[in-house]
CHARMM-style PDB file with segment names, atoms N, HN, CA, C and O in Angstrom:
ATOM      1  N   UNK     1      -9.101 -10.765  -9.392  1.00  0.00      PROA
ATOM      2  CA  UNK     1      -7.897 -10.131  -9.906  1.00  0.00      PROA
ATOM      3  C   UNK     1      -7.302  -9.245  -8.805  1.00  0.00      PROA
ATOM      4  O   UNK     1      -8.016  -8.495  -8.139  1.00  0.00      PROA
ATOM      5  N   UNK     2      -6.010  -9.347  -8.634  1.00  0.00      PROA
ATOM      6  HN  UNK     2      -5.430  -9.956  -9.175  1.00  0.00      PROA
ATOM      7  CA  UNK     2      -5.252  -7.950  -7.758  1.00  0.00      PROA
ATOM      8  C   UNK     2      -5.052  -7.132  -8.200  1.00  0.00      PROA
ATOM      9  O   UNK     2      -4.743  -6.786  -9.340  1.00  0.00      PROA
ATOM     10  N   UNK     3      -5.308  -6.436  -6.767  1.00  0.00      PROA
ATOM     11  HN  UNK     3      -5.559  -6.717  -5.841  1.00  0.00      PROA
ATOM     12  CA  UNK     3      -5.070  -4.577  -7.269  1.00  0.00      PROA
ATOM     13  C   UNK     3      -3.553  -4.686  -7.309  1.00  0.00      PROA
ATOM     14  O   UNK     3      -2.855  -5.518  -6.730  1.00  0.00      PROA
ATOM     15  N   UNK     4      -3.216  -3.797  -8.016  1.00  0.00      PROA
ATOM     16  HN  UNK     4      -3.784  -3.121  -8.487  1.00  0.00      PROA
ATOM     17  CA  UNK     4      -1.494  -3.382  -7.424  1.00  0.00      PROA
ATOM     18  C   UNK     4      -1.289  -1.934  -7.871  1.00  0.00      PROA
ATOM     19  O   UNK     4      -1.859  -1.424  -8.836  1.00  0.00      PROA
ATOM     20  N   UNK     5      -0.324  -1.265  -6.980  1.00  0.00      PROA
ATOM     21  HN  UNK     5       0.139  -1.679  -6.196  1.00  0.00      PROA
ATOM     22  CA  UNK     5      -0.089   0.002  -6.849  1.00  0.00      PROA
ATOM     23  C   UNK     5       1.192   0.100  -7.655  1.00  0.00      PROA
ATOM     24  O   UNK     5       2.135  -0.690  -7.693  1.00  0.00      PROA
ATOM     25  N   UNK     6       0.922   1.817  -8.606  1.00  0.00      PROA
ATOM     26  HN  UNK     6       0.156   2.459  -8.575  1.00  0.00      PROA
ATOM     27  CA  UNK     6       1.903   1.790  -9.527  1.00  0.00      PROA
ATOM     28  C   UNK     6       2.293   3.717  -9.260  1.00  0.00      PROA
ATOM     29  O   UNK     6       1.521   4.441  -8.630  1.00  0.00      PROA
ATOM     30  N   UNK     7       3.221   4.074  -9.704  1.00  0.00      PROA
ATOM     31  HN  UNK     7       3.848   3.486 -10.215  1.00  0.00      PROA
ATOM     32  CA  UNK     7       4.074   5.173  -9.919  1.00  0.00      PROA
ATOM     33  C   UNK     7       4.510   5.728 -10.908  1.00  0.00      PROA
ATOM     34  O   UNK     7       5.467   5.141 -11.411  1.00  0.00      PROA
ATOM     35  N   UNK     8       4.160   6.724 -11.448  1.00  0.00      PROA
ATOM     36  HN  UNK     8       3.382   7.201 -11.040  1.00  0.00      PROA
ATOM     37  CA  UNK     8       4.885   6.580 -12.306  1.00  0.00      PROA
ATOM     38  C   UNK     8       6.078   7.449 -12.826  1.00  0.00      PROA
ATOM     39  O   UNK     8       5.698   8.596 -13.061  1.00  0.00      PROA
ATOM     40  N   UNK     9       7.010   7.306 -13.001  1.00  0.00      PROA
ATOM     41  HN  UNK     9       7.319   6.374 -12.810  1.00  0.00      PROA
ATOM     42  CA  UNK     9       8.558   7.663 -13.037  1.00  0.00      PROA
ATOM     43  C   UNK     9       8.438   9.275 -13.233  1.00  0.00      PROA
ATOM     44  O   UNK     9       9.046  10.195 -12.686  1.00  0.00      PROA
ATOM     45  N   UNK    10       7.349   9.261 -14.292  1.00  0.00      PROA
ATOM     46  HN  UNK    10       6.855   8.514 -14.736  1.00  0.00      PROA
ATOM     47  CA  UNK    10       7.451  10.626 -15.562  1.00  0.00      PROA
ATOM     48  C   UNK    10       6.891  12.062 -14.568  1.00  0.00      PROA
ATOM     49  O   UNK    10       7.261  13.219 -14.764  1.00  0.00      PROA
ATOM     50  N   UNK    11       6.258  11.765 -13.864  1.00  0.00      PROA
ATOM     51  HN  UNK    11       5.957  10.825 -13.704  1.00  0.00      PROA
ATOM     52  CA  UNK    11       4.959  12.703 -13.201  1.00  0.00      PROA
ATOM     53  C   UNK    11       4.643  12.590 -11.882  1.00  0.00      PROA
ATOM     54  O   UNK    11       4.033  13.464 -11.267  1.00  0.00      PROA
ATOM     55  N   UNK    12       5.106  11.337 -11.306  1.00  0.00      PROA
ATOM     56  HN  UNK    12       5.602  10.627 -11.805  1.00  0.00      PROA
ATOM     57  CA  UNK    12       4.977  10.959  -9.916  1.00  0.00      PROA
ATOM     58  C   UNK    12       4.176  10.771  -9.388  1.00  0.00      PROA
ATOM     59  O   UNK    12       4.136  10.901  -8.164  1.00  0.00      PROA
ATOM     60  N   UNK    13       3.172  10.370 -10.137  1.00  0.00      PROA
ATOM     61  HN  UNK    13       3.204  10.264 -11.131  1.00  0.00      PROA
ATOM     62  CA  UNK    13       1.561  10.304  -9.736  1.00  0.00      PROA
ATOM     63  C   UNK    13       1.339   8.844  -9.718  1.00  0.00      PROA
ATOM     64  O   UNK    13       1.342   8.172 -10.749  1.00  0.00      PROA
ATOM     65  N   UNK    14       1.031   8.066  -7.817  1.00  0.00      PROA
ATOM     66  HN  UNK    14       1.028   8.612  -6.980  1.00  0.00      PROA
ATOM     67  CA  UNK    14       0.712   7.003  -7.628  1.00  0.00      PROA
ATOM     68  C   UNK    14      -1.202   6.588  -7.934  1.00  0.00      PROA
ATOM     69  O   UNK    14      -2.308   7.116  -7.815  1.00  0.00      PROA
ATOM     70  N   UNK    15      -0.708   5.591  -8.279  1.00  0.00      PROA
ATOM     71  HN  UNK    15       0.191   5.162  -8.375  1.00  0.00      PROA
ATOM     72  CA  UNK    15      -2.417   4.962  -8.988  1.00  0.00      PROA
ATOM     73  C   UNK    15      -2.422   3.253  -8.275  1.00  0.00      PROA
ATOM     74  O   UNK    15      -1.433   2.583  -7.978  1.00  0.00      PROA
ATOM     75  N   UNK    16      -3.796   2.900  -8.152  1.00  0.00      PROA
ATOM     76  HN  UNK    16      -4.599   3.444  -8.394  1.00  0.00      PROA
ATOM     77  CA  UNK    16      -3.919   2.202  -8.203  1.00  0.00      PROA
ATOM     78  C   UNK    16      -4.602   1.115  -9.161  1.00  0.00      PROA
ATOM     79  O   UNK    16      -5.781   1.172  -8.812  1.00  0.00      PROA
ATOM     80  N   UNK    17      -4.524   0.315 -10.007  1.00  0.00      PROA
ATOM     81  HN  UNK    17      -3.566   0.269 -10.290  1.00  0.00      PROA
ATOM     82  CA  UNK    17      -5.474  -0.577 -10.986  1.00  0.00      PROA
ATOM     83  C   UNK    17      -5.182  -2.360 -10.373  1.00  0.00      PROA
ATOM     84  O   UNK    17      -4.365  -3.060  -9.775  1.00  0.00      PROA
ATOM     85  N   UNK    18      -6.719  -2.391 -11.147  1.00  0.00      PROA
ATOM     86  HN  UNK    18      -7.383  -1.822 -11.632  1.00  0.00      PROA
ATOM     87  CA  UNK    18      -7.165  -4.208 -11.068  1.00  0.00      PROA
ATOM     88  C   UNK    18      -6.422  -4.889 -11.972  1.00  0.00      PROA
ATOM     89  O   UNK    18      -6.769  -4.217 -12.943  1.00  0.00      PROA
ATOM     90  N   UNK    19      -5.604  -5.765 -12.472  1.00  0.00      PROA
ATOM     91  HN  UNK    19      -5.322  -6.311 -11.684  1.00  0.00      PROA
ATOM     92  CA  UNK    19      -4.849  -5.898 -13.453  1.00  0.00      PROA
ATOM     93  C   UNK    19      -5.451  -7.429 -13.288  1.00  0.00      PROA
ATOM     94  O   UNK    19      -5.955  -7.764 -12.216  1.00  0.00      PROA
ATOM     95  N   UNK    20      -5.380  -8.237 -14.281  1.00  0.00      PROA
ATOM     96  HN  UNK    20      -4.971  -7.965 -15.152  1.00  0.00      PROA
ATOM     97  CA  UNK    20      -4.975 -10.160 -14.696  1.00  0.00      PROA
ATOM     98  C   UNK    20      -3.474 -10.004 -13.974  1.00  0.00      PROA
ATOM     99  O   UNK    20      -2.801  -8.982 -14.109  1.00  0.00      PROA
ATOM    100  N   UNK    21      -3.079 -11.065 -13.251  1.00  0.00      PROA
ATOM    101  HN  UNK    21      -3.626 -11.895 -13.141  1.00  0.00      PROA
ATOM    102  CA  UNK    21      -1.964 -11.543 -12.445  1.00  0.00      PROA
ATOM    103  C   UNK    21      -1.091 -12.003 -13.790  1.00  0.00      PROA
ATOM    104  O   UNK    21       0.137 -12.025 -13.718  1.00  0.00      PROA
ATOM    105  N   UNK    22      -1.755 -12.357 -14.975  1.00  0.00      PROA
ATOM    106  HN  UNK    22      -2.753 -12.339 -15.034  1.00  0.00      PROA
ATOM    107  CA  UNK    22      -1.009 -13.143 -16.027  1.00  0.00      PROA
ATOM    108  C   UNK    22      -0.172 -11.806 -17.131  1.00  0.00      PROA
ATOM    109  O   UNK    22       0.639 -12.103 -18.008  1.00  0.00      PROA
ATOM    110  N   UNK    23      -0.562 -10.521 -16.846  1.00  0.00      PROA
ATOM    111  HN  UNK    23      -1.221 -10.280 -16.133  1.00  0.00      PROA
ATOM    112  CA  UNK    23      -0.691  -9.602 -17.358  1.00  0.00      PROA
ATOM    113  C   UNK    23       0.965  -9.045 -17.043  1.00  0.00      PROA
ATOM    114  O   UNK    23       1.248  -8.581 -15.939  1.00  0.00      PROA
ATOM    115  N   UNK    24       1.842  -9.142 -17.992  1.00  0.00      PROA
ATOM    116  HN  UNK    24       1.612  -9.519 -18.889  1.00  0.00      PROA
ATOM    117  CA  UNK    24       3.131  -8.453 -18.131  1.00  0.00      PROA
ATOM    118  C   UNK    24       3.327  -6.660 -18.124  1.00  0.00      PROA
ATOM    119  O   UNK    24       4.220  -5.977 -17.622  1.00  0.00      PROA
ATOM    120  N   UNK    25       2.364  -6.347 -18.733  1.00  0.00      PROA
ATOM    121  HN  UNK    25       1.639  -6.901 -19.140  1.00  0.00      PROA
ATOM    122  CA  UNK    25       2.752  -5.275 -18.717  1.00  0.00      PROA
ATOM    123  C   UNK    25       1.696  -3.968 -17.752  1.00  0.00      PROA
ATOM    124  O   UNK    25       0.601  -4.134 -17.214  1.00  0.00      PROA
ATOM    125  N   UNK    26       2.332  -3.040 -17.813  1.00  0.00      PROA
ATOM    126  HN  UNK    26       3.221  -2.906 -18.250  1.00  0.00      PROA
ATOM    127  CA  UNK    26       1.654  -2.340 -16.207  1.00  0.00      PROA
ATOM    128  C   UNK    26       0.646  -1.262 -17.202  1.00  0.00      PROA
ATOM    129  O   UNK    26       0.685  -0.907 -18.380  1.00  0.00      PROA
ATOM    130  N   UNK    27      -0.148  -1.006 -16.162  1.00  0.00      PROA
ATOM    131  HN  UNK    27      -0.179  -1.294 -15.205  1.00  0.00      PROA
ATOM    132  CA  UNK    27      -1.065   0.038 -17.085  1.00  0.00      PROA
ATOM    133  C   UNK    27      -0.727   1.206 -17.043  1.00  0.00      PROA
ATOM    134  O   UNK    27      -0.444   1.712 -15.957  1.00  0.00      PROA
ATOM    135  N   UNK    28      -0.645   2.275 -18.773  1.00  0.00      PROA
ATOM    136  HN  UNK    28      -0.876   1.864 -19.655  1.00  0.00      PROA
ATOM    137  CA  UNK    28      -0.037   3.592 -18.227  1.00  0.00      PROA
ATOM    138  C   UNK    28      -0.791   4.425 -17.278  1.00  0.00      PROA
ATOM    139  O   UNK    28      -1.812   4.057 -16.697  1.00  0.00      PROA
ATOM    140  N   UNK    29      -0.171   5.676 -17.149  1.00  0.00      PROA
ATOM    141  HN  UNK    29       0.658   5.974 -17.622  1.00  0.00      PROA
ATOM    142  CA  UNK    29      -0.164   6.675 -15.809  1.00  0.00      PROA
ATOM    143  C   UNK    29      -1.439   7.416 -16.425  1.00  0.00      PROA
ATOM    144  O   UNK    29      -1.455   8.005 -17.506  1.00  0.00      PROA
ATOM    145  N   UNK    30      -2.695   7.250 -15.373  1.00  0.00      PROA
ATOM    146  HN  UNK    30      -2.682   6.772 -14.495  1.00  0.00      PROA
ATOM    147  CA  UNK    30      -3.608   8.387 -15.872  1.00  0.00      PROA
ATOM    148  C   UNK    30      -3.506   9.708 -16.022  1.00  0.00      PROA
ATOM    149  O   UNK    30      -4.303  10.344 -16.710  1.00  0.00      PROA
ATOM    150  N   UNK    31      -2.404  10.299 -15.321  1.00  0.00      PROA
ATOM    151  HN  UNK    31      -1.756   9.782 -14.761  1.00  0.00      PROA
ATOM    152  CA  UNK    31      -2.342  11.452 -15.499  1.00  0.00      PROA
ATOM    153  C   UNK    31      -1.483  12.129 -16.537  1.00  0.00      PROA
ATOM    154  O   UNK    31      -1.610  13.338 -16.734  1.00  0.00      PROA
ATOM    155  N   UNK    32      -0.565  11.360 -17.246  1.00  0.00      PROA
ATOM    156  HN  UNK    32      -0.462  10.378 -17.086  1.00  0.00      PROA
ATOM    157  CA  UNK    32       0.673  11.852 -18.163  1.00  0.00      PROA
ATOM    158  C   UNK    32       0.380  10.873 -19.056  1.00  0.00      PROA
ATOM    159  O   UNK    32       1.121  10.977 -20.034  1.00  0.00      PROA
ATOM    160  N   UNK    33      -0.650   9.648 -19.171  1.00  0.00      PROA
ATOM    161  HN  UNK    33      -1.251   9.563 -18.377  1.00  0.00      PROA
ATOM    162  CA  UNK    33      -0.481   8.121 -20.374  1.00  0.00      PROA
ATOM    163  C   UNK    33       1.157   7.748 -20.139  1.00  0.00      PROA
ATOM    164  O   UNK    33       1.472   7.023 -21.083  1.00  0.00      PROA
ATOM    165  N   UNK    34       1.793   7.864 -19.654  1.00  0.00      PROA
ATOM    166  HN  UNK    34       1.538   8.453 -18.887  1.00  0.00      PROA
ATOM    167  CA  UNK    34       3.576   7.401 -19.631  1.00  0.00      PROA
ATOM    168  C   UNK    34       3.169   6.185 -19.616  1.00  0.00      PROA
ATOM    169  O   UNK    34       1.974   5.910 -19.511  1.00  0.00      PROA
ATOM    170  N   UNK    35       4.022   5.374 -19.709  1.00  0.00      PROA
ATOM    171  HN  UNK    35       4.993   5.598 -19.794  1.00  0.00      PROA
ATOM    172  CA  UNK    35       4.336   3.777 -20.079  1.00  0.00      PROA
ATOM    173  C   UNK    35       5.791   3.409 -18.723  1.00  0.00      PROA
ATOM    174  O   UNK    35       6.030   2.363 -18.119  1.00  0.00      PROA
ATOM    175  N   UNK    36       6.343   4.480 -18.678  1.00  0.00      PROA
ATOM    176  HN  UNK    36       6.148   5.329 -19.169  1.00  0.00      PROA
ATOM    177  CA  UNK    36       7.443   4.876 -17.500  1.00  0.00      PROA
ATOM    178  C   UNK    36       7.359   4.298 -15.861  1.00  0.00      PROA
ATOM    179  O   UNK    36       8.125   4.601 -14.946  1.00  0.00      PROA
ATOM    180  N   UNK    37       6.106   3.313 -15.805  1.00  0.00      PROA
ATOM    181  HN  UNK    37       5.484   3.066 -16.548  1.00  0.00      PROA
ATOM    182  CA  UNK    37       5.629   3.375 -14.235  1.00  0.00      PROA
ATOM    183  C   UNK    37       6.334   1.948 -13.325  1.00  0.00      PROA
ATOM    184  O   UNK    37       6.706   0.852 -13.745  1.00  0.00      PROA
ATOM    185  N   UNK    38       6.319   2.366 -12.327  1.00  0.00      PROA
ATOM    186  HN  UNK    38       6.017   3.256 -11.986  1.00  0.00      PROA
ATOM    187  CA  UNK    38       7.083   1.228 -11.530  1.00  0.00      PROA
ATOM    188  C   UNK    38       5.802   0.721 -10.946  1.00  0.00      PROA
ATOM    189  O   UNK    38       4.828   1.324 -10.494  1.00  0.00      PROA
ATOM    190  N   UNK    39       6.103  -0.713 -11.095  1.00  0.00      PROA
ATOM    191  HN  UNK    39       6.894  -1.203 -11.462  1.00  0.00      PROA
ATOM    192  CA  UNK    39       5.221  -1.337 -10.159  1.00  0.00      PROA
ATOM    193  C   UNK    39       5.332  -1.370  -8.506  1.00  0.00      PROA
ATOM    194  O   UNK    39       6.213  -2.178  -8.211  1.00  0.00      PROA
ATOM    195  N   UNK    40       4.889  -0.918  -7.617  1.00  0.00      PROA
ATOM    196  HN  UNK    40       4.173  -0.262  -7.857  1.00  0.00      PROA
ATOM    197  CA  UNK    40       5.202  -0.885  -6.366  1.00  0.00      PROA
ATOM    198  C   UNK    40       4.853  -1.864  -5.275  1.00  0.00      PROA
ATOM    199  O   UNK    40       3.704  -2.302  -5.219  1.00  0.00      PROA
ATOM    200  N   UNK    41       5.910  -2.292  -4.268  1.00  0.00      PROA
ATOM    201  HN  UNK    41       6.843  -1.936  -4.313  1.00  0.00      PROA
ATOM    202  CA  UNK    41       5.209  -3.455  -3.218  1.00  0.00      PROA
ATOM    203  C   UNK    41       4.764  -2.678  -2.464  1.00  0.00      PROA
ATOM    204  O   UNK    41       5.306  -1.625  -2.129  1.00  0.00      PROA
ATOM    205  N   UNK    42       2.989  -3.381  -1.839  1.00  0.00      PROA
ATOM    206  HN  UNK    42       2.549  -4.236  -2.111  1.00  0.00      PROA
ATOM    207  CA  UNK    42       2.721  -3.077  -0.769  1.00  0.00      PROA
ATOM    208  C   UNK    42       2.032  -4.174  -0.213  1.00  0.00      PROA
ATOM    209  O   UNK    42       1.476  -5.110  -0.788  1.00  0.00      PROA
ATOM    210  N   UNK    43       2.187  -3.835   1.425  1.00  0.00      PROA
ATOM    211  HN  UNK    43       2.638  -3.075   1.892  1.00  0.00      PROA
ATOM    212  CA  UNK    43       1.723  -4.960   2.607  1.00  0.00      PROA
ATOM    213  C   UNK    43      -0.254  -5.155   2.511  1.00  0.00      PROA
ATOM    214  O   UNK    43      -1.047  -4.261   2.806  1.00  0.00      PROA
ATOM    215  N   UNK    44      -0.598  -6.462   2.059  1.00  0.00      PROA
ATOM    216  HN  UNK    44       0.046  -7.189   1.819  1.00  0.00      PROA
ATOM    217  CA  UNK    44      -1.958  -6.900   2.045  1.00  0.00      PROA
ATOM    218  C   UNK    44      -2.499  -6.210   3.334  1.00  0.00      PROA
ATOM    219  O   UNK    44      -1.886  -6.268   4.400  1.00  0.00      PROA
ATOM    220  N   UNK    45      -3.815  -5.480   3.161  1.00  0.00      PROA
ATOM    221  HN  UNK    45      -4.314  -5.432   2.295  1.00  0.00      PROA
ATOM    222  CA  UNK    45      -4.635  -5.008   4.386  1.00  0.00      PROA
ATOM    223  C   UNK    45      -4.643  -6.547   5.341  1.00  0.00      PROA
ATOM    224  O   UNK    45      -4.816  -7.720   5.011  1.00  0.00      PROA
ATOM    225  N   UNK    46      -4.311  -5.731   6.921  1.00  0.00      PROA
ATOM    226  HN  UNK    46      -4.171  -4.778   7.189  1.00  0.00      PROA
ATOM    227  CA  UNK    46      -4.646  -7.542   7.783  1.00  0.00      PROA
ATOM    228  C   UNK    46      -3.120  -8.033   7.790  1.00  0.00      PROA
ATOM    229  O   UNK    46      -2.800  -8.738   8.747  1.00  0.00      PROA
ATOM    230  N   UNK    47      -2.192  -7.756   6.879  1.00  0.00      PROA
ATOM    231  HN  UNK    47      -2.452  -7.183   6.102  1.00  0.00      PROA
ATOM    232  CA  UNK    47      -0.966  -8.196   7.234  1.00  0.00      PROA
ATOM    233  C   UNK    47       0.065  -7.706   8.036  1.00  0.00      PROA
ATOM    234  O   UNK    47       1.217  -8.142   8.048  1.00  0.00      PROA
ATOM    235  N   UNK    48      -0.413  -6.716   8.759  1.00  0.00      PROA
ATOM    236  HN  UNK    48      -1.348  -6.363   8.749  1.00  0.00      PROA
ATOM    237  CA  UNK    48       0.993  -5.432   9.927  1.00  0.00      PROA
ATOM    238  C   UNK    48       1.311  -6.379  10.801  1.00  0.00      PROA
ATOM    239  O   UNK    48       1.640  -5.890  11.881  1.00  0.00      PROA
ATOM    240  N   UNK    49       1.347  -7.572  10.768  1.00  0.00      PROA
ATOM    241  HN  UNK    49       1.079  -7.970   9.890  1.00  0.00      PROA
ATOM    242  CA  UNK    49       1.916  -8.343  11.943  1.00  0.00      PROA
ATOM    243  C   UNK    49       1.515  -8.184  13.602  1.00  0.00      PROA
ATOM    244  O   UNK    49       2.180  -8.002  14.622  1.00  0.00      PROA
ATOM    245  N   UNK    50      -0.013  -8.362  13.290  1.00  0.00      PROA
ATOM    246  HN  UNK    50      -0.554  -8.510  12.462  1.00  0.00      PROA
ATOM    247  CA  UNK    50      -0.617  -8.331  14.650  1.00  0.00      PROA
ATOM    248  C   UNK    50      -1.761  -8.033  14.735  1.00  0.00      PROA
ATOM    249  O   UNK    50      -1.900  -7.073  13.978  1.00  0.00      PROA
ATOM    250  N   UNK    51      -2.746  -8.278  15.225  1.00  0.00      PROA
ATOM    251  HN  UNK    51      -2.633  -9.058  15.840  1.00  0.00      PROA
ATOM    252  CA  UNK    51      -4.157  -7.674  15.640  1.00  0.00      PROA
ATOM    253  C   UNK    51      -4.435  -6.547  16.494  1.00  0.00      PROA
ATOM    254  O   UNK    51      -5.246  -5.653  16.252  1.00  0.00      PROA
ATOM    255  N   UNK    52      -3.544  -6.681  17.725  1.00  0.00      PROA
ATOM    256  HN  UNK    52      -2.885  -7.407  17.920  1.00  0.00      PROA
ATOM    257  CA  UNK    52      -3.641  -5.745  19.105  1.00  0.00      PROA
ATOM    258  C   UNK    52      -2.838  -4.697  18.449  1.00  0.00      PROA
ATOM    259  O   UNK    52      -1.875  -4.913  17.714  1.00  0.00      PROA
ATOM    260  N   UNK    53      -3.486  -3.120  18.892  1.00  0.00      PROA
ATOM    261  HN  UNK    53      -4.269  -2.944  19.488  1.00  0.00      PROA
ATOM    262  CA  UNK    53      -2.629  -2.103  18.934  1.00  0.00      PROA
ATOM    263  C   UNK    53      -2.311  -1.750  20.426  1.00  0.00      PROA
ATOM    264  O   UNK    53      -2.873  -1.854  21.516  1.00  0.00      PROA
ATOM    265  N   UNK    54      -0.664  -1.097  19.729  1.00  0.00      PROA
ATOM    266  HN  UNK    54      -0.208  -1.012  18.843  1.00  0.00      PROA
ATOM    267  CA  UNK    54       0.066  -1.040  21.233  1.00  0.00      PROA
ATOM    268  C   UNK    54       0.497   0.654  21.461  1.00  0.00      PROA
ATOM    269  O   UNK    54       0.967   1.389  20.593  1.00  0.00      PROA
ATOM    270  N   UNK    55       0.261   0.930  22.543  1.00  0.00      PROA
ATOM    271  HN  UNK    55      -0.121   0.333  23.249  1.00  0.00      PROA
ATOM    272  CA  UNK    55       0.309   2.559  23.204  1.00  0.00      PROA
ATOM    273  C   UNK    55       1.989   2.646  22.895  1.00  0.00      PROA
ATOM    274  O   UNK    55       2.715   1.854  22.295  1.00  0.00      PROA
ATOM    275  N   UNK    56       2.299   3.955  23.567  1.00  0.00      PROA
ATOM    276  HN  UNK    56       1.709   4.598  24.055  1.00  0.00      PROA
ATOM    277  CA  UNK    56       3.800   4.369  23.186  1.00  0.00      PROA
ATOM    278  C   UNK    56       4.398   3.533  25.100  1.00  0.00      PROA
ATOM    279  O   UNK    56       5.584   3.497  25.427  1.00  0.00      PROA
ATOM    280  N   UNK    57       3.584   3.151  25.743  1.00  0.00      PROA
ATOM    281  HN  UNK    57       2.621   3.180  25.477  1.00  0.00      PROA
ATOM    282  CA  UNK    57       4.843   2.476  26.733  1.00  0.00      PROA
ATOM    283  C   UNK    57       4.928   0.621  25.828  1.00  0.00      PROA
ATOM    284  O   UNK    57       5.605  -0.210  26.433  1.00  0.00      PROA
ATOM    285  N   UNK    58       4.278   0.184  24.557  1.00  0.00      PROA
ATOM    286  HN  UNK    58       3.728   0.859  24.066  1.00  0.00      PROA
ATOM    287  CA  UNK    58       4.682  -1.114  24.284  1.00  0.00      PROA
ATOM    288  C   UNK    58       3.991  -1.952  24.445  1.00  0.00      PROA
ATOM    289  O   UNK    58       4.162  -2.993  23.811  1.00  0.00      PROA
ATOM    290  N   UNK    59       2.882  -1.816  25.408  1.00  0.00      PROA
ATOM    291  HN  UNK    59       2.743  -0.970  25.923  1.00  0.00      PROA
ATOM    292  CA  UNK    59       1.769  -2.471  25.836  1.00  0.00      PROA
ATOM    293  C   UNK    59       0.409  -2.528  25.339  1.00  0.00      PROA
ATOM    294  O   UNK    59      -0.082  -1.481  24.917  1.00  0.00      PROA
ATOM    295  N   UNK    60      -0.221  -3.516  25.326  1.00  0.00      PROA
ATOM    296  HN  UNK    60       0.179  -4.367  25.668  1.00  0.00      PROA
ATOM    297  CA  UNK    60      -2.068  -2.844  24.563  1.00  0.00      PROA
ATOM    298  C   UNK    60      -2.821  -2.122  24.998  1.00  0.00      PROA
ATOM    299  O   UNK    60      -2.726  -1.849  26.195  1.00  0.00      PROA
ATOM    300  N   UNK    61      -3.871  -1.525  24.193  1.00  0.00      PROA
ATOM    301  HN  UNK    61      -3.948  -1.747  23.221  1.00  0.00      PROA
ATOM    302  CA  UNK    61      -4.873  -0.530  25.392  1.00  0.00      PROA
ATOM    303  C   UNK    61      -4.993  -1.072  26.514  1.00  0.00      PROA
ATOM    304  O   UNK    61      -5.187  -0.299  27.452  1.00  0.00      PROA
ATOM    305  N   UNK    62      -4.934  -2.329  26.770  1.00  0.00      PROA
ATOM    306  HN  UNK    62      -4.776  -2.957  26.009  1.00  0.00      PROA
ATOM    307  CA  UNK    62      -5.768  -3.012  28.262  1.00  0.00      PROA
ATOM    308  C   UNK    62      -5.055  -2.707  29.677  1.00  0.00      PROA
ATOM    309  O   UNK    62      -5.509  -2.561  30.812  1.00  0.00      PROA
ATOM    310  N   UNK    63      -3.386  -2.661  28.993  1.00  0.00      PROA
ATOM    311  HN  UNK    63      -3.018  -2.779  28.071  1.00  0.00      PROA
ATOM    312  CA  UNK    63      -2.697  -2.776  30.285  1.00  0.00      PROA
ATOM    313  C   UNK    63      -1.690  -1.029  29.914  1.00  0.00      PROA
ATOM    314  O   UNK    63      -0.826  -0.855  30.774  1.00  0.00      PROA
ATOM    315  N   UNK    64      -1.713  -0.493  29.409  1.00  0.00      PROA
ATOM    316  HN  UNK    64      -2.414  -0.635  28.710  1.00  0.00      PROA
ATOM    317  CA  UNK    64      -0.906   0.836  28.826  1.00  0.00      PROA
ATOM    318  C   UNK    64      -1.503   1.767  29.295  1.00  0.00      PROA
ATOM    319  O   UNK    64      -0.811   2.785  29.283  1.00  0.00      PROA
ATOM    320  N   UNK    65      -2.874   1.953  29.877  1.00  0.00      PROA
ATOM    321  HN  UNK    65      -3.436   1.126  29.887  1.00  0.00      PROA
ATOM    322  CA  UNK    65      -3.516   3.210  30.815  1.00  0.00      PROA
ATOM    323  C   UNK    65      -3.829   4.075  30.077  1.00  0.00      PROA
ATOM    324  O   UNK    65      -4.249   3.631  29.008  1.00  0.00      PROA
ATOM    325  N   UNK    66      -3.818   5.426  30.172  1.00  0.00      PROA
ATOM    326  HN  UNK    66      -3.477   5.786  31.040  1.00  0.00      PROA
ATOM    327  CA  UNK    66      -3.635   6.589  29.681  1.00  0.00      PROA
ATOM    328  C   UNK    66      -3.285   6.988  28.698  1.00  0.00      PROA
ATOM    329  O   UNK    66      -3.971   7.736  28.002  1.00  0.00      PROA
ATOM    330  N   UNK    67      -1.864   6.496  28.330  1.00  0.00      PROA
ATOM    331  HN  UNK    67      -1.306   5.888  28.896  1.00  0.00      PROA
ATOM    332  CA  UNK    67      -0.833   6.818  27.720  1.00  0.00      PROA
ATOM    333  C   UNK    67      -0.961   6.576  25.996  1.00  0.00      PROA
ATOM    334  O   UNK    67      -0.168   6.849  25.095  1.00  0.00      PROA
ATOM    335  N   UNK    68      -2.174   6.009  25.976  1.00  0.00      PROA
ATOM    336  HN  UNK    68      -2.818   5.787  26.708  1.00  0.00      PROA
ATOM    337  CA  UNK    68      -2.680   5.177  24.528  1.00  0.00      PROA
ATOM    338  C   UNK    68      -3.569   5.979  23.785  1.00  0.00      PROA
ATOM    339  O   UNK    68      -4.737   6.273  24.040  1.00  0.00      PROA
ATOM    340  N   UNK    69      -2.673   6.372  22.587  1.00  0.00      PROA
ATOM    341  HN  UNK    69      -1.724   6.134  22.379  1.00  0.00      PROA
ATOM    342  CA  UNK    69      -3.624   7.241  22.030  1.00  0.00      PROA
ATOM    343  C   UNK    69      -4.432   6.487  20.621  1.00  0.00      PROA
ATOM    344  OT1 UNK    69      -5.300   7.104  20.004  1.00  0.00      PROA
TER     345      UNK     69
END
């Protein structure tokens, strides 16, 4: 089952739950029970579009020197 990240309108308190994919309706807000919550997109761990991290000159640790924090 996927996780998916929710909000909720009333209280502003982000949650995460395991839900059924077949499952219409969102689970309320643990902190207020609201029914009010937005379902939110977020990017699958592994999906940032790349493996290599790159320093502030653009380059990977290998060839960026120093400058790579």
């Amino acid at each position: 089952m996927p996780i998916y990240e929710y909000r909720c309108d009333d209280c502003g308190v982000r949650y995460e739950k395991i839900v059924p994919s077949s499952s219409s309706e969102a689970p309320p807000c643990p902190n207020c029970s609201s029914k009010n919550v937005l379902k939110l997109i977020s990017v699958p761990g592994g999906m940032t579009g790349g493996s290599e991290q790159t320093g502030p000159c653009g380059a990977t640790r290998a060839s960026c020197g120093s400058g790579f924090s």
